[in-house]
Residue, then its C-alpha position, 0 to 999 in steps of 0.5 A: x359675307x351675307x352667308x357669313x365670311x368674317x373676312x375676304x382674300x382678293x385675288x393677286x394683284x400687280x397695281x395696288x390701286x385695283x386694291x383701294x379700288x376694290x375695298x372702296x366699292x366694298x365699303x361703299x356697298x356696306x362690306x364692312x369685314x376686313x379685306x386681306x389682299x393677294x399678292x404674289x411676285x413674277x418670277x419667271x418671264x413666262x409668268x407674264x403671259x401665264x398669270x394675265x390669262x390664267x387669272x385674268x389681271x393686268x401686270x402694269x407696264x412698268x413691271x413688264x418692261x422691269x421683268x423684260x429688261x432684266x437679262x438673266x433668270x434671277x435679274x427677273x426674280x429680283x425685280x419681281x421681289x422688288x415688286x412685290x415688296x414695293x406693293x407690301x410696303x405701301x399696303x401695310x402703310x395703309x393699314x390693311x389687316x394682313x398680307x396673303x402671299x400666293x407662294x404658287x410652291x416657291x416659299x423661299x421666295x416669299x419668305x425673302x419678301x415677307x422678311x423685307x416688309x416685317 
């Protein structure tokens, strides 16, 4: 921001509270500019050890044991969808300025969700 970004994209998350969190520090810290969060949905179950490592974030328990219970490969997408719509929903509830989706090549999948929260 001080070099001049108009704006900021968070990394992705899984617990919208990282978010709030996070802008209130921003905030606090006179960060003023608007603060777009990322959200990308699990959809396969190798993604819950893949993107903790890779991008060093929490998944919440709860979304683990979702995905872990699920007992096909689509029962697993669909409740990473739900997921991810769920988190939307709340943030466009709280006035954030827009949604980034991390797509990671799968577009149909964040089509269906941005479809879902308009």
């Amino acid at each position: 921001v001080d070099a001049g970004a108009h704006y900021i994209v968070t990394q992705m998350f899984f617990d919208n509270k990282h978010y709030f969190d996070f802008v209130n520090r921003c905030r606090n810290a006179g960060i003023q500019v608007p603060i777009v969060p990322g959200l990308k949905p699990i959809t396969k179950l190798n993604q819950l050890n893949s993107i903790p490592r890779l991008f060093h974030t929490d998944l919440p328990t709860p979304l683990v044991n979702e995905i872990n219970g699920a007992k096909t490969e689509q029962a697993r997408k669909q409740a990473g969808i739900e997921w991810c719509i769920a988190q939307s929903i709340e943030l466009k509830k709280a006035g954030v300025p827009c949604i980034h989706y991390y797509t990671m090549g799968d577009g149909m999948t964040i089509h269906k969700i941005a479809s879902s929260v308009v």
